[in-house]
Structures are given as structure tokens and as C-alpha cells.
C-alpha positions as CSV (number, residue, x, y, z in Angstrom):
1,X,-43.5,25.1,33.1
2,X,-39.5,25.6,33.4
3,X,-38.1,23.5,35.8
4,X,-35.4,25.7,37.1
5,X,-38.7,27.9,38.5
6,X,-39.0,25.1,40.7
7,X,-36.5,24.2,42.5
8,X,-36.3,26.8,44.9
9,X,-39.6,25.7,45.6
10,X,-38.8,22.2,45.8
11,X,-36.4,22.5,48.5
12,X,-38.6,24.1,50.6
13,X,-41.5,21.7,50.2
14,X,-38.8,18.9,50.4
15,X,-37.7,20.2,53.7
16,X,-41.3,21.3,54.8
17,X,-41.8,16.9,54.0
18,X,-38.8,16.1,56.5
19,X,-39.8,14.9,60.5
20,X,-41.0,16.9,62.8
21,X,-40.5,20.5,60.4
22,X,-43.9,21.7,59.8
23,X,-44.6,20.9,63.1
24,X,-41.8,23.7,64.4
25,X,-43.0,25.9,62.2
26,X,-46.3,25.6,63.5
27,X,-45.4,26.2,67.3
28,X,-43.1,29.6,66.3
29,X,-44.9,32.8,66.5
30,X,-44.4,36.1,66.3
31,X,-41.7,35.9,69.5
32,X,-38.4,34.1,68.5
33,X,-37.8,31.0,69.8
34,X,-34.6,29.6,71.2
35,X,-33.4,25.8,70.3
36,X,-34.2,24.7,73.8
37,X,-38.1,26.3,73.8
38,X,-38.5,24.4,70.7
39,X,-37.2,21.2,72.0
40,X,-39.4,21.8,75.2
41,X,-42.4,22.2,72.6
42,X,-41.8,19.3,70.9
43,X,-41.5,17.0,74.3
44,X,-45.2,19.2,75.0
45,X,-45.9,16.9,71.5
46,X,-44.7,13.8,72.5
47,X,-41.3,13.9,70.1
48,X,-38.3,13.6,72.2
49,X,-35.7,14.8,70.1
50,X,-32.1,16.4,72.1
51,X,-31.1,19.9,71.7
52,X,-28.1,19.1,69.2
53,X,-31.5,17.2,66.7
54,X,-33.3,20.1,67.3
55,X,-30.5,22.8,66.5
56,X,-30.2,20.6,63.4
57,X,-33.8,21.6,62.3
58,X,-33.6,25.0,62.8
59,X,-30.5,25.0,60.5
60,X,-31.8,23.3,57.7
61,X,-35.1,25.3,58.3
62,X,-33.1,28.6,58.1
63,X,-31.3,27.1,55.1
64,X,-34.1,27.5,52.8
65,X,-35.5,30.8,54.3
66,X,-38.7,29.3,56.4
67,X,-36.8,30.6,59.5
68,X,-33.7,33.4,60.9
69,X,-31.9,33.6,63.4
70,X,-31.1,36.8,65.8
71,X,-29.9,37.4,69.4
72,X,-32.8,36.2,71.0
73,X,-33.5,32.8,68.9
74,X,-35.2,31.7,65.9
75,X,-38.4,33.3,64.3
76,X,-40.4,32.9,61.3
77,X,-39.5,34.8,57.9
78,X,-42.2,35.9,55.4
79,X,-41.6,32.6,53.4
80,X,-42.0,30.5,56.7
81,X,-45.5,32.3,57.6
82,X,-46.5,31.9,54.7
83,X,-45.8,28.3,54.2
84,X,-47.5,27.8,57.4
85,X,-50.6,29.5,56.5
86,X,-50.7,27.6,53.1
87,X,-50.4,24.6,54.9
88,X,-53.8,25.1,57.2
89,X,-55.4,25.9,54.7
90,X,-54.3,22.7,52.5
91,X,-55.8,20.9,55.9
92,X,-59.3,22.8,56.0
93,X,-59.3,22.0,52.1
94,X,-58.4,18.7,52.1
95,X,-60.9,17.7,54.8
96,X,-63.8,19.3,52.7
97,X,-62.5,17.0,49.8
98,X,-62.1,13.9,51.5
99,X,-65.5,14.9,53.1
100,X,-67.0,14.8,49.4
101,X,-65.0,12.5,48.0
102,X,-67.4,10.4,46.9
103,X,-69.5,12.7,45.5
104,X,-66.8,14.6,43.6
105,X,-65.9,11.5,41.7
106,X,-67.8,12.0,39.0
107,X,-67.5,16.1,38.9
108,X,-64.5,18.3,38.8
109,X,-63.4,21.5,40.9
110,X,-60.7,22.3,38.6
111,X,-62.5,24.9,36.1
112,X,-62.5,27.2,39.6
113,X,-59.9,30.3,39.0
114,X,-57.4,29.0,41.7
115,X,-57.8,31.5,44.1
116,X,-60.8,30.1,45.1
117,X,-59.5,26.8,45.3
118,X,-57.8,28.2,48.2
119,X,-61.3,28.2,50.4
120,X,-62.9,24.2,49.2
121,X,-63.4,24.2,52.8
122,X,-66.8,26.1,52.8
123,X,-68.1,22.9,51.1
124,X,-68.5,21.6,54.2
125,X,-71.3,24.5,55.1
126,X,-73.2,23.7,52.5
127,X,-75.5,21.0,52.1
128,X,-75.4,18.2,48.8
129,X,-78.3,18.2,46.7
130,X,-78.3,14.9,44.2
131,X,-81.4,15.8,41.9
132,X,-81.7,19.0,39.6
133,X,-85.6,19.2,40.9
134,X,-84.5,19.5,44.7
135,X,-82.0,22.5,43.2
136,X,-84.3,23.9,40.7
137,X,-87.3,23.9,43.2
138,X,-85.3,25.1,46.4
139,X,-84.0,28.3,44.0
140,X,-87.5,28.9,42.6
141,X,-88.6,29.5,45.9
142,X,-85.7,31.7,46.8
143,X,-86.5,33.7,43.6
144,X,-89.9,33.9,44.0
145,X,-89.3,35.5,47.7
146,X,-86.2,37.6,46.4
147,X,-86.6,41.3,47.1
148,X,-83.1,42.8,46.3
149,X,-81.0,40.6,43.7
150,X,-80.4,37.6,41.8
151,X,-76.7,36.6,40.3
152,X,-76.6,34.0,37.8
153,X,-73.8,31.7,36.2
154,X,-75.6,29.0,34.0
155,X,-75.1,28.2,30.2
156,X,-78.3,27.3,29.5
157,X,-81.9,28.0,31.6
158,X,-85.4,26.6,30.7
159,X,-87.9,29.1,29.6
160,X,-89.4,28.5,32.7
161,X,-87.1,29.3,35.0
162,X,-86.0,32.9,32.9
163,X,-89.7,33.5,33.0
164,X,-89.6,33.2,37.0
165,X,-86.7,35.3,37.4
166,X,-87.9,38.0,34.9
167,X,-90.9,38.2,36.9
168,X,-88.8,39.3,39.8
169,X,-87.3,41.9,38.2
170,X,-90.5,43.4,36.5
171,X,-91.0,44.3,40.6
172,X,-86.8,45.9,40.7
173,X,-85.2,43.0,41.9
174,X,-81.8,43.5,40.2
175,X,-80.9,40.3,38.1
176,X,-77.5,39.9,36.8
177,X,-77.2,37.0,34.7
178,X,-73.9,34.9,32.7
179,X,-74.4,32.8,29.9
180,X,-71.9,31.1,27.4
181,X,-71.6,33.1,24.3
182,X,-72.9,30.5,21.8
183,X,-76.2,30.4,24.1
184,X,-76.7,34.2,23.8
185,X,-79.4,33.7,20.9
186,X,-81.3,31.5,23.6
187,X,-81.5,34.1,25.8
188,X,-82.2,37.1,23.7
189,X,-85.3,35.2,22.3
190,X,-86.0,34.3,26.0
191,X,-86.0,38.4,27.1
192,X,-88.1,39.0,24.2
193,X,-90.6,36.7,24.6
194,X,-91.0,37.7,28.5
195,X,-90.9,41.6,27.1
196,X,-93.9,40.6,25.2
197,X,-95.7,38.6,27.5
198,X,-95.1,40.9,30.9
199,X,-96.0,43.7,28.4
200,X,-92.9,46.1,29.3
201,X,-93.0,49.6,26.8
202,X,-92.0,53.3,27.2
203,X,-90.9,54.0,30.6
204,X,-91.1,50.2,32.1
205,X,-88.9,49.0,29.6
206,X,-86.2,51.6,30.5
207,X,-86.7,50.8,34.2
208,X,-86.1,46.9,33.1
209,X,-82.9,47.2,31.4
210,X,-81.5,49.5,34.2
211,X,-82.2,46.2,36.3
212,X,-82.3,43.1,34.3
213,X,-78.6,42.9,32.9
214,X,-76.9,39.7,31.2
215,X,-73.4,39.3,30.2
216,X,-71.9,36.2,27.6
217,X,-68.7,34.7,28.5
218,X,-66.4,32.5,26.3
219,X,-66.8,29.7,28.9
220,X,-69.5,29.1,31.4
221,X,-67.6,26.1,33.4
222,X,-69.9,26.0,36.7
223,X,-73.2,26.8,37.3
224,X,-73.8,29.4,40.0
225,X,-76.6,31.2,41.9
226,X,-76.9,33.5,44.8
227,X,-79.9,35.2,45.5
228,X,-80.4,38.2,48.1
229,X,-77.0,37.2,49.7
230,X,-79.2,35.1,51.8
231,X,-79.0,31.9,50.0
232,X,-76.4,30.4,47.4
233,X,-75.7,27.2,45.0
234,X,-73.0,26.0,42.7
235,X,-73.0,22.7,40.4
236,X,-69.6,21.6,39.0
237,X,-68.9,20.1,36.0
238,X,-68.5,16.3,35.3
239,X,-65.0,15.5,34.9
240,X,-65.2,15.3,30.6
241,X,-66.0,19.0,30.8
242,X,-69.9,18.0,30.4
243,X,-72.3,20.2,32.6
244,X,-75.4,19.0,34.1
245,X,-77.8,19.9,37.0
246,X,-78.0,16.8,39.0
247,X,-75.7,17.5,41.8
248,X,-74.9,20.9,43.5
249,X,-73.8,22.5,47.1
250,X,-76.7,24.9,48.4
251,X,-76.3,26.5,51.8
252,X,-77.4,30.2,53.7
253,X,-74.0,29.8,55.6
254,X,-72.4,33.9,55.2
255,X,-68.9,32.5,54.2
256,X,-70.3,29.8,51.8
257,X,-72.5,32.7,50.3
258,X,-70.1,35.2,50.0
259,X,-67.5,32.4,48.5
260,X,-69.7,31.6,45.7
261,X,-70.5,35.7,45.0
262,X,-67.1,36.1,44.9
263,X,-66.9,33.3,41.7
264,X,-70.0,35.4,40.4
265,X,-68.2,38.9,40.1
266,X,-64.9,36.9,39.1
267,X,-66.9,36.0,35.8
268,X,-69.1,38.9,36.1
269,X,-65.9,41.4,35.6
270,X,-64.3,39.6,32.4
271,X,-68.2,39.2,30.9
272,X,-69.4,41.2,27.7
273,X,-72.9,42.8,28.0
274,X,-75.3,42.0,26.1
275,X,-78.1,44.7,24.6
276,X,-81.5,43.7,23.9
């Protein structure tokens, strides 16, 4: 990256670093603020600073764009709300991964597509399952209940498992499923076996393909499953890029689920399909 992009953005987070300046921004709304508000709201904080500090930090604040100045006092700009914002959001985040800390050790987050980084938090929603037979069995059960749709990121499934969901949408459950490319072969000889052995011809088949869809992508970094909205997983990679099935995040909480749908139809949309 060139470093003259970043300077700009370097004095800001520099002065964003200094005493007492994020917590200004964080007291200034949407009504401007005069100097001697915000030296009332940081006494309310327990900082005594006088109204010549204070004018300081409004200056330097306004210096780098985070606030302006009009008749009636000082208010946020864009960049300032948005810093602010950013900055809660680094808090909800960074408790989630200090929550997990531990347990992330040996995985990795970073194969995510960073908008989602944004939202780590909803890890704390979801529960931490340490063996692939407590995911694998609590997701065959979901399945095996399911009675609208199944969404799928995985690069490789047992013949089991693809039997289980296949099953599910012989009935019209609606499976959409991601593989990495070099595992396509797997699953093609997977679909045909199950063709075979559920006995789908003539009309059934046509029904099945208009349901049962899978799509290969060039890299399959997580593993991912949400099932009838109602119940969602996701399993990160080890840190060396190696992925396994021994440790995932499993919850029904509605913003967990819809976080990890979201990663679903972010691979889902840059998939190929595959015919069978």
C-alpha cells in the first residue's frame, strides 16, 4: 500500500489516540456543542480539564476534520461520526475476540471478506462447539427437521451427510450448496450416487434440479451452514490455512443467523454452477 494514502489517515487516528478525544467525540451529537458544555461533560466524566484545555481539543479536533465550528458551537462532521461509529464497533468486536481468545488461537478470522469483520461481535450469541460430532450431529438434526432450506459452505462432506441433506430435498427443501472447485468431482459422483439410490427420473429429476443447486468456488476458506434461517454454524480455518471440523460457533440467535447468511450469499454470488 502507498504510504502517502495514509497519512491523512494517520493524523486522524493519531489525534483520535490523544487524552480525552474520543471521549468528546463520543458526548457530541447531533446539537453543536459549545467549549464550556463540553468541559461541563467531561467534569460529568470525572476529567477536570479548564475551558482554555478544552478549546484546545476542539481545535486540534477540527484540525483534522472530526469536528466544525458554527455560531452556536462545535458539532460532528461526517468523518467525526463516522470515526465514532467505527470506534463502537471496534469495542463490541474486540470484546467478542478477547471473549474467544483462547479458542481463536489456534484458528483464524482473517479469510472473512472484511465487511463482515465489521460484526465479530455476534460471536458472542453463539455458542462454541469443540468436537466435529457435537457440530455434525446438532446439524443433522436441524436437517433432518428442515422444511424450507439449507445453505452450505464446506469443501468437502462425507457421503453421509450429502445423503442426509439430499433426502431433504427429494421432499422440496431447497438446498444450496458451495464447494471448492478441485472437490467438484466429489460431489458430482456424490449427486449421482443419491440420484440412483433415491431413484429420481422423468419429472422428479426435473423437480430436484430446480431445488438442489451447488456452486464451486476457487476457495472455500470457512465452513458454513444455516438451515431454515432458524439455526446457523460456521468453523474457521486453522491459522496455516488448514480446515478442519473440530471447533465451530452454532447459535438460533436472529443477528448471528442472518450474519452468517449473509457470508453464504457473499460466496454464493461470485460461485459457478455446477450441472449434473
Amino acid at each position: 500500500m502507498d504510504k502517502n494514502r495514509l497519512v491523512g489517515l494517520q493524523r486522524v487516528l493519531a489525534e483520535c489516540a490523544l487524552d480525552n478525544r474520543l471521549l468528546i467525540l463520543d458526548m457530541m451529537g447531533d446539537s453543536p456543542m459549545t467549549v464550556r458544555q463540553v468541559e461541563q461533560g467531561l467534569e460529568n466524566s470525572e476529567i477536570e480539564k479548564s475551558y482554555a484545555v478544552v478549546k484546545r481539543y476542539l481545535k486540534s479536533l477540527e484540525k483534522v476534520g472530526l469536528v466544525q465550528e458554527g455560531a452556536r458551537g462545535f458539532t460532528l462532521t461526517n468523518l467525526g461520526t463516522y470515526m465514532i461509529r467505527c470506534t463502537h464497533c471496534m469495542l463490541q468486536n474486540k470484546k467478542a475476540l478477547d471473549t474467544h481468545r483462547e479458542f481463536l488461537e489456534k484458528f483464524t478470522v482473517s479469510p472473512l471478506p472484511t465487511r463482515f469483520m465489521h460484526r465479530l461481535s455476534v460471536l458472542n450469541h453463539a455458542e462454541r462447539v469443540t468436537d466435529s460430532f457435537s457440530f455434525v450431529s446438532t446439524f443433522m438434526e436441524a436437517i433432518g427437521n428442515s422444511k424450507k432450506s439449507i445453505n452450505l459452505i464446506a469443501n468437502k462432506v462425507s457421503i453421509q451427510f450429502f445423503e442426509h441433506i439430499t433426502a431433504r430435498a427429494v421432499n422440496g427443501v431447497v438446498y444450496r450448496g458451495i464447494n471448492e472447485r478441485e472437490n467438484t468431482h466429489i460431489r458430482l459422483k456424490y449427486i449421482g450416487e443419491m440420484i440412483s439410490k433415491f431413484e429420481i427420473k422423468g419429472r422428479a429429476l426435473r423437480d430436484f434440479r430446480d431445488v438442489f443447486k451447488m456452486k464451486e468456488h476457487g476457495g472455500v476458506p470457512i465452513h458454513a451452514i444455516v438451515v431454515d434461517d432458524e439455526i446457523a454454524g460456521i468453523n474457521f480455518p486453522y491459522r496455516d490455512g488448514r480446515s478442519h471440523l473440530e471447533s465451530a460457533f452454532i447459535s438460533e440467535n436472529r443477528d448471528f443467523v442472518d450474519w452468517v447468511n449473509e457470508i453464504f450469499e457473499h460466496f454464493w454470488t461470485r460461485g459457478e454452477m455446477i450441472k449434473y
